[in-house]
Short mmCIF file of the C-alpha atoms (twelve columns), coordinates in Angstrom:
data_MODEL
# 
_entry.id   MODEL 
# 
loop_
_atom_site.group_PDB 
_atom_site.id 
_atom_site.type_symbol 
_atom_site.label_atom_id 
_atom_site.label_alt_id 
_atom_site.label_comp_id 
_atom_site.label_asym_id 
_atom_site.label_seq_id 
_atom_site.Cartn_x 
_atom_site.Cartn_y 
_atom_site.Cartn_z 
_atom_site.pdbx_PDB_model_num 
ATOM 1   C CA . UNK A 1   -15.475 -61.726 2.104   1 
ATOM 2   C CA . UNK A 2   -17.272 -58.223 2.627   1 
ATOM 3   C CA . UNK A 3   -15.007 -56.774 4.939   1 
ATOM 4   C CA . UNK A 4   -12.019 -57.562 2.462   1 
ATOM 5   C CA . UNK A 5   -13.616 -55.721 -0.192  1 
ATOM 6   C CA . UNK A 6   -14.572 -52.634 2.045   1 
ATOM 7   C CA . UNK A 7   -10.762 -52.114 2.559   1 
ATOM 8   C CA . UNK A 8   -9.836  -52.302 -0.823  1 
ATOM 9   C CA . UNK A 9   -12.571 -49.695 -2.050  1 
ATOM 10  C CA . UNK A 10  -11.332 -47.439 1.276   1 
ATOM 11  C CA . UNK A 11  -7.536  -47.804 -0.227  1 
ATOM 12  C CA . UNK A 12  -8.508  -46.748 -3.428  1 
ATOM 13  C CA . UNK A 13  -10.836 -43.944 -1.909  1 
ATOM 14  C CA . UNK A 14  -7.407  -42.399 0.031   1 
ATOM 15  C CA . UNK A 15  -4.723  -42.746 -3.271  1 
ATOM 16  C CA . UNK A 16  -6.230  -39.672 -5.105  1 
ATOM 17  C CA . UNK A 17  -5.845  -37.635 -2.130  1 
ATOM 18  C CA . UNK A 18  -2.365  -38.179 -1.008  1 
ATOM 19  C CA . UNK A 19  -1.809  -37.754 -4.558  1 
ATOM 20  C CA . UNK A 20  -3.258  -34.744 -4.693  1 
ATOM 21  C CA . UNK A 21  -1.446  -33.500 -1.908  1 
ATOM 22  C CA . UNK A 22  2.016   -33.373 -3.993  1 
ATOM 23  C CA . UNK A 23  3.053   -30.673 -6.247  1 
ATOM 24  C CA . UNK A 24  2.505   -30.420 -9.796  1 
ATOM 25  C CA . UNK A 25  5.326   -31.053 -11.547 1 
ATOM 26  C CA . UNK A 26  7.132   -28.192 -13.898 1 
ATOM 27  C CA . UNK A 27  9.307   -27.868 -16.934 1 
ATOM 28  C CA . UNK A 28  11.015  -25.204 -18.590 1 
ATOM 29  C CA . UNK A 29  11.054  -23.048 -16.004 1 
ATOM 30  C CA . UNK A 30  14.692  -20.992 -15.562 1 
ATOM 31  C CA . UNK A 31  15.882  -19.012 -12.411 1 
ATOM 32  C CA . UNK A 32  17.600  -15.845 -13.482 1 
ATOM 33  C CA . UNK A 33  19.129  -12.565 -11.384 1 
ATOM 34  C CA . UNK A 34  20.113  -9.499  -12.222 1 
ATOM 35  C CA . UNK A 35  21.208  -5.959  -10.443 1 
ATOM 36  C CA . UNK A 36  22.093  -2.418  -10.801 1 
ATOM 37  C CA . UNK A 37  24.099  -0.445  -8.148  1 
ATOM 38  C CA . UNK A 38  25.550  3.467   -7.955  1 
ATOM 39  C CA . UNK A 39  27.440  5.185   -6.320  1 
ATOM 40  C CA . UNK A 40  25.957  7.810   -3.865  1 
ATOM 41  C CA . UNK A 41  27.163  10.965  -1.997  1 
ATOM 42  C CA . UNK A 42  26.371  10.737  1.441   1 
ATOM 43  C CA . UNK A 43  24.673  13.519  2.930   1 
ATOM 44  C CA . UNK A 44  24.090  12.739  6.598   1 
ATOM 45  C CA . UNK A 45  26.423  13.041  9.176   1 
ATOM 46  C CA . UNK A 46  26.355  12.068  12.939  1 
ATOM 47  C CA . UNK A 47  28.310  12.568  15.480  1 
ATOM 48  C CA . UNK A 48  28.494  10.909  19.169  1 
ATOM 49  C CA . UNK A 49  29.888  12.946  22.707  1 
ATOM 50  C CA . UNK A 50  29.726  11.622  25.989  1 
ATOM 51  C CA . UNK A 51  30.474  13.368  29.576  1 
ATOM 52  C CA . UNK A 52  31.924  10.696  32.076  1 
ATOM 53  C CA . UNK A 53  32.833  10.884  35.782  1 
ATOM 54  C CA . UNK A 54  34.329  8.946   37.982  1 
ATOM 55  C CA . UNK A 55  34.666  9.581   41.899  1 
ATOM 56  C CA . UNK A 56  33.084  8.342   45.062  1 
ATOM 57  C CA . UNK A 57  30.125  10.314  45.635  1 
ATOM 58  C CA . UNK A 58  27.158  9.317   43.167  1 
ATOM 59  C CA . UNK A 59  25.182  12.409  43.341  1 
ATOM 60  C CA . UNK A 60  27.995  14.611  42.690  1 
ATOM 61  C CA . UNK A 61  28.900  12.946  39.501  1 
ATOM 62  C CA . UNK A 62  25.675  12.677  38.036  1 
ATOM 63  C CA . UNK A 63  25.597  16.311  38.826  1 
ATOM 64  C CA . UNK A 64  28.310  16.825  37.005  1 
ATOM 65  C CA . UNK A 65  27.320  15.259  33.631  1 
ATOM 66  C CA . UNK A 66  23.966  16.563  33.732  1 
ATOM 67  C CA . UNK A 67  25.491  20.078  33.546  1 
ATOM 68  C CA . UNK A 68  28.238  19.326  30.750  1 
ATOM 69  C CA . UNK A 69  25.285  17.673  28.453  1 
ATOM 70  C CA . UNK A 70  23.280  20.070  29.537  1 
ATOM 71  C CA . UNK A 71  25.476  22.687  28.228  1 
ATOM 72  C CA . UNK A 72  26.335  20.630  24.690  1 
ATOM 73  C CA . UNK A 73  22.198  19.926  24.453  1 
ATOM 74  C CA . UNK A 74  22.119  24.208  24.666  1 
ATOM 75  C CA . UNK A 75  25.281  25.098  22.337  1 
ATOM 76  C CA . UNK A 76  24.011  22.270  20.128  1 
ATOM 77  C CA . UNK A 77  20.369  24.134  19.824  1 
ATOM 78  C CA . UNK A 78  21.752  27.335  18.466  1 
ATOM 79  C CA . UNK A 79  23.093  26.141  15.236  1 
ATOM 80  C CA . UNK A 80  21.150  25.631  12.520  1 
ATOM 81  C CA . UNK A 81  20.141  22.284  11.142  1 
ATOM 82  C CA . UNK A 82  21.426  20.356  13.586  1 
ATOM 83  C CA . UNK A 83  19.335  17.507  15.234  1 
ATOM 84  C CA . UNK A 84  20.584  16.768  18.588  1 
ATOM 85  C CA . UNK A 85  19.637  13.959  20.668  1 
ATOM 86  C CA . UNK A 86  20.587  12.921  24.756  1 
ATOM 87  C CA . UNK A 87  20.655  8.854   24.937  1 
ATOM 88  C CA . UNK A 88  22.798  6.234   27.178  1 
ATOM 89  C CA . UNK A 89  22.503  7.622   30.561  1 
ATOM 90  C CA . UNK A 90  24.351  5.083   32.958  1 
ATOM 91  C CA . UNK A 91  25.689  4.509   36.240  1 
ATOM 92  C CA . UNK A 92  28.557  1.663   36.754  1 
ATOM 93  C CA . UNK A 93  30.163  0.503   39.660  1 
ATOM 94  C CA . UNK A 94  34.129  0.902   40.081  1 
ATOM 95  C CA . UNK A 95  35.827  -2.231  41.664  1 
ATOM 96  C CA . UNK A 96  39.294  -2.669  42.635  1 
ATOM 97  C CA . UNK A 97  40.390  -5.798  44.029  1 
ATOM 98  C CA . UNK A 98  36.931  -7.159  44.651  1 
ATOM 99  C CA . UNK A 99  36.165  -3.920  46.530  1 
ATOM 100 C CA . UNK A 100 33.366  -1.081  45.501  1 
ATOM 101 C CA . UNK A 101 36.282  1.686   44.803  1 
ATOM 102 C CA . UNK A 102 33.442  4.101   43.070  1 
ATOM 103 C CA . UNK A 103 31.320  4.482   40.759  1 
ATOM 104 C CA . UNK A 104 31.026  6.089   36.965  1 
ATOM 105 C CA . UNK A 105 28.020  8.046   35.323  1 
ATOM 106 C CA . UNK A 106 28.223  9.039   31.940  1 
ATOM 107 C CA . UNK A 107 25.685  10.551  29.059  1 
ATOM 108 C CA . UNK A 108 26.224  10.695  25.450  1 
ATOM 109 C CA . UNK A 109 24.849  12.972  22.963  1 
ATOM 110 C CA . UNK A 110 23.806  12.580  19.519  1 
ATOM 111 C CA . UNK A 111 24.283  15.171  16.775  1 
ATOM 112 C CA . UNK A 112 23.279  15.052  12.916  1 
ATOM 113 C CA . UNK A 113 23.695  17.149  10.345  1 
ATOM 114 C CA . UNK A 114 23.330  17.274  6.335   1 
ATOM 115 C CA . UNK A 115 26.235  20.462  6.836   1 
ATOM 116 C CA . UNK A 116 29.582  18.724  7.166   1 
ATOM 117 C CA . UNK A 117 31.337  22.181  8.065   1 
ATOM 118 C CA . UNK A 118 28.619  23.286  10.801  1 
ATOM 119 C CA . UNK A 119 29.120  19.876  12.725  1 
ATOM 120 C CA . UNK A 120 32.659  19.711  12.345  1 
ATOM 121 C CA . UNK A 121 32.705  23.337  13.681  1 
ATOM 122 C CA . UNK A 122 30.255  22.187  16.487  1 
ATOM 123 C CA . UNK A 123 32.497  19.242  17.648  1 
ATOM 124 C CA . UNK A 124 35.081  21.517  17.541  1 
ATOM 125 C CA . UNK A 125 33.337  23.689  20.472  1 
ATOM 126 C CA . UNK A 126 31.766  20.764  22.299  1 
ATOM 127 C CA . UNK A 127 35.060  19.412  23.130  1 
ATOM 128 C CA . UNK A 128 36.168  22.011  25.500  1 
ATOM 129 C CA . UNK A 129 34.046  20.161  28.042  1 
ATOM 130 C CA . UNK A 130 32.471  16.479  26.230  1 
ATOM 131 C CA . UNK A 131 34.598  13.989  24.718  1 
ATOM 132 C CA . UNK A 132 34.174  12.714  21.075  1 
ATOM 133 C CA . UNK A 133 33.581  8.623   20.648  1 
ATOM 134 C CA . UNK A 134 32.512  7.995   17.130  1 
ATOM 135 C CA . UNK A 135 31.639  9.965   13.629  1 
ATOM 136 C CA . UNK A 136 29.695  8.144   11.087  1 
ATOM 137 C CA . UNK A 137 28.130  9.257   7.863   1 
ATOM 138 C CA . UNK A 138 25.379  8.028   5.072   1 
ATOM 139 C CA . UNK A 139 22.222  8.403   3.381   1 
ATOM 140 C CA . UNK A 140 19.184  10.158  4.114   1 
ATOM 141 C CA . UNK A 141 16.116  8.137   3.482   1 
ATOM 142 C CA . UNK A 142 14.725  10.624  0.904   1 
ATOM 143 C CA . UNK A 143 18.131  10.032  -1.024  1 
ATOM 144 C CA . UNK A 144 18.577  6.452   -0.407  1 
ATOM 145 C CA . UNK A 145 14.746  5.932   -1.515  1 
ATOM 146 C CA . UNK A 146 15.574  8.025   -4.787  1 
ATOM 147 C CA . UNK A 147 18.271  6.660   -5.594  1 
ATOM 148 C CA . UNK A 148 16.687  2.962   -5.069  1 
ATOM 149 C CA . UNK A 149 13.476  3.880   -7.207  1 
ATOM 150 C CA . UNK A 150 16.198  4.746   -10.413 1 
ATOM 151 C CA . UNK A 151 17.727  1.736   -10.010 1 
ATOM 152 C CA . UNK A 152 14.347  -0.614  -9.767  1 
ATOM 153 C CA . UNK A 153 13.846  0.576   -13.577 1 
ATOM 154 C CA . UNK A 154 17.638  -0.469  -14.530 1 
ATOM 155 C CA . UNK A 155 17.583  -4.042  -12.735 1 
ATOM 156 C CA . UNK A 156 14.267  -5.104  -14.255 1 
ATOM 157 C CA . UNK A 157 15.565  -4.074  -17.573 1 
ATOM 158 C CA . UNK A 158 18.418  -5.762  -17.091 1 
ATOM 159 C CA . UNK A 159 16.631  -8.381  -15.753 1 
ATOM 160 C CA . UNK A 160 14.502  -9.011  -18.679 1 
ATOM 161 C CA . UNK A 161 17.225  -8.411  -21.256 1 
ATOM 162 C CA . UNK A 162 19.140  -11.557 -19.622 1 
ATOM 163 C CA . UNK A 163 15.711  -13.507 -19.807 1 
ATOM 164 C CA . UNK A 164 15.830  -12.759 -23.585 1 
ATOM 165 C CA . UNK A 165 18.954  -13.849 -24.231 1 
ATOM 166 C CA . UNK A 166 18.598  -16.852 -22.287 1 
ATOM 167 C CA . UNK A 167 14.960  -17.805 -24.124 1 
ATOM 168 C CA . UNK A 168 17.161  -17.077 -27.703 1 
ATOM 169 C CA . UNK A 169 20.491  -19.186 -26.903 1 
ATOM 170 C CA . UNK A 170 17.631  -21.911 -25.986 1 
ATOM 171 C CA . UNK A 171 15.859  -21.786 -29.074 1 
ATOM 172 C CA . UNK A 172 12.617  -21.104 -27.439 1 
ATOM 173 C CA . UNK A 173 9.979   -18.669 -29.102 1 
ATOM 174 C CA . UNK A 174 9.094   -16.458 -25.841 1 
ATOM 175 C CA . UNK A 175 8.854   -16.654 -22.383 1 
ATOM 176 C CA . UNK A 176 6.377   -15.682 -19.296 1 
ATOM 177 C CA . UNK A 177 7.011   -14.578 -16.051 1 
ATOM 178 C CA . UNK A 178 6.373   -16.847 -12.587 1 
ATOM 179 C CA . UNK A 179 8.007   -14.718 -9.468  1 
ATOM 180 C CA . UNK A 180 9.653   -11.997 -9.637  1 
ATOM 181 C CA . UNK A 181 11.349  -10.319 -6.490  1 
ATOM 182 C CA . UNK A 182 12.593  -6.998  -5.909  1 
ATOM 183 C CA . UNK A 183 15.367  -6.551  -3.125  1 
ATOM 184 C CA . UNK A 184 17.101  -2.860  -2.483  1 
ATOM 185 C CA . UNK A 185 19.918  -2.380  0.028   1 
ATOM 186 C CA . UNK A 186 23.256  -0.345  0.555   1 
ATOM 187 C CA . UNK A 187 26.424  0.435   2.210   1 
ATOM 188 C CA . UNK A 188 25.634  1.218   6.028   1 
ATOM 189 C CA . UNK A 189 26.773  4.366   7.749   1 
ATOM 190 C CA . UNK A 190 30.908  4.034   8.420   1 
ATOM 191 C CA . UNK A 191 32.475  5.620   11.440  1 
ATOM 192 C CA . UNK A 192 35.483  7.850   10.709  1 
ATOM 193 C CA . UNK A 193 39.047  6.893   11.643  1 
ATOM 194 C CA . UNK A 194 39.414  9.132   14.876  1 
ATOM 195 C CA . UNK A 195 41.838  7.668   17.068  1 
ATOM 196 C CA . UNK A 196 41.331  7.666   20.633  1 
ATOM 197 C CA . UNK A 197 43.620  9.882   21.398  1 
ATOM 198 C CA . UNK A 198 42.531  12.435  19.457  1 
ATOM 199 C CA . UNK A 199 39.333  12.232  21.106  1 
ATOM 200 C CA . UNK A 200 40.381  12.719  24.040  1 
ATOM 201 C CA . UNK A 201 43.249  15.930  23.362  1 
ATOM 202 C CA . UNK A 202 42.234  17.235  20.263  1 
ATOM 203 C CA . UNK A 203 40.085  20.089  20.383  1 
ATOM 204 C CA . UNK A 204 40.241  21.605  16.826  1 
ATOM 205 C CA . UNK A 205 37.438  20.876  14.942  1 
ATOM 206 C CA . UNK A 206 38.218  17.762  13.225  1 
ATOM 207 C CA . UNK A 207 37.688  17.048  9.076   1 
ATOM 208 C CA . UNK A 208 34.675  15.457  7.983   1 
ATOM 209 C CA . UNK A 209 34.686  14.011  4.971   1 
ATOM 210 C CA . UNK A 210 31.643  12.419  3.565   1 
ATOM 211 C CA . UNK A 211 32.564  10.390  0.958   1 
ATOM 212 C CA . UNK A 212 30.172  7.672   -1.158  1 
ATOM 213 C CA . UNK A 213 27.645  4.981   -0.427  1 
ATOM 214 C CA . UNK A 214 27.063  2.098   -2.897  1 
ATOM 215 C CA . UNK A 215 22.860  1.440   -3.133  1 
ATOM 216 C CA . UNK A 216 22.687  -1.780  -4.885  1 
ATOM 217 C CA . UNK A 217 18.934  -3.436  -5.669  1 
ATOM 218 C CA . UNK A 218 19.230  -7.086  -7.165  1 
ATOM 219 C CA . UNK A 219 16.183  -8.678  -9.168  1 
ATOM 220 C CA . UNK A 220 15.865  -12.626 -8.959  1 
ATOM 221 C CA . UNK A 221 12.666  -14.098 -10.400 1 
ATOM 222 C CA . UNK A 222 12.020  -16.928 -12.403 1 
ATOM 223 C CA . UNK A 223 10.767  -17.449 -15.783 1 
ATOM 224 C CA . UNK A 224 8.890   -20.514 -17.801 1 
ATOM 225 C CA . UNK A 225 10.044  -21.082 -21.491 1 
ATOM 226 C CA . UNK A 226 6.859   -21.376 -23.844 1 
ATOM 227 C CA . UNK A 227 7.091   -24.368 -26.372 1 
ATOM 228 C CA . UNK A 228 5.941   -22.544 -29.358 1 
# 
């Protein structure tokens, strides 16, 4: 008879708990979004050359590019406002019909520039001896970051002008505010249409054109409807 009665009183010890374990239930309570976006002139430019060789003897190549990017790291350095930057050394094997035929070194380099006309000028030079694989433009961080912290102030506005309306058309007196969250982001750098064989004959300087990035920051929170 006791040992019945000590399980009951442990079952009703345990109930409160699991109970207590759920979450509490909520009313009212309305999801909403809302965003602002612009449009942006980009003002940062970059620009990607590479020196490649292909023969037999590994040292000789390698030789070879290291003097070409050498050069286009020291033509680079002389114009003003330009950030230039060596990256993707590599050396590849060459195989034809299963056999080691040679092998391939190549270097890129990495130019940026807020001046459109000095790197397009630049390019222009650097091709006499590097070849051009990509152009790509977008937003400094100090503009992006600008441009976001505007558009904060117009998406919670219009944020909380779309909470209004929704507490009106609801008949409700007011509302409060439960999460709120803040998200920025924009268009990413595009590479320019330069055809490869352009990059690989053309040696006037080609035209940049930097065109527009859309910044975009979205608001999504949710909001509880008071009763009175």
């Amino acid at each position: 008879m006791w040992k019945h009665t000590l399980t009951l009183l442990s079952l009703g010890l345990l109930m409160p708990g699991v109970m207590a374990d759920e979450p509490p239930l909520t009313y009212d309570r309305v999801s909403l979004s809302a965003s602002a976006s612009a449009e942006i002139e980009n003002d940062e430019l970059t620009a990607v050359l590479f020196a490649q060789r292909e023969g037999p003897q590994v040292a000789a190549l390698a030789d070879e590019v290291n003097r070409s990017v050498r050069w286009g790291v020291e033509r680079a350095r002389k114009v003003p406002r330009i950030k230039v930057q060596t990256q993707d050394y590599r050396t590849s094997p060459i195989y034809r019909d299963g056999n080691l035929s040679g092998w391939r070194v190549r270097q890129s380099l990495r130019l940026e520039s807020g001046d459109a006309m000095q790197l397009s000028g630049l390019i222009g030079e650097l091709q006499e001896r590097l070849r051009l694989q990509s152009v790509g433009y977008g937003l400094s961080e100090q503009r992006r970051k600008t441009a976001e912290d505007e558009l904060v102030s117009r998406a919670i506005d219009a944020f909380q002008d779309r909470a209004k309306l929704v507490t009106k058309q609801l008949g409700r007196p007011g509302y409060r505010l439960v999460t709120m969250d803040v998200n920025s982001g924009g268009a990413l750098p595009r590479p320019l249409g330069i055809s490869a064989r352009a990059m690989e004959a053309a040696v006037a300087p080609p035209s940049l054109e930097t065109g527009t990035a859309t910044v975009r920051v979205t608001v999504r929170g949710t909001i509880e409807l008071r009763l009175e």
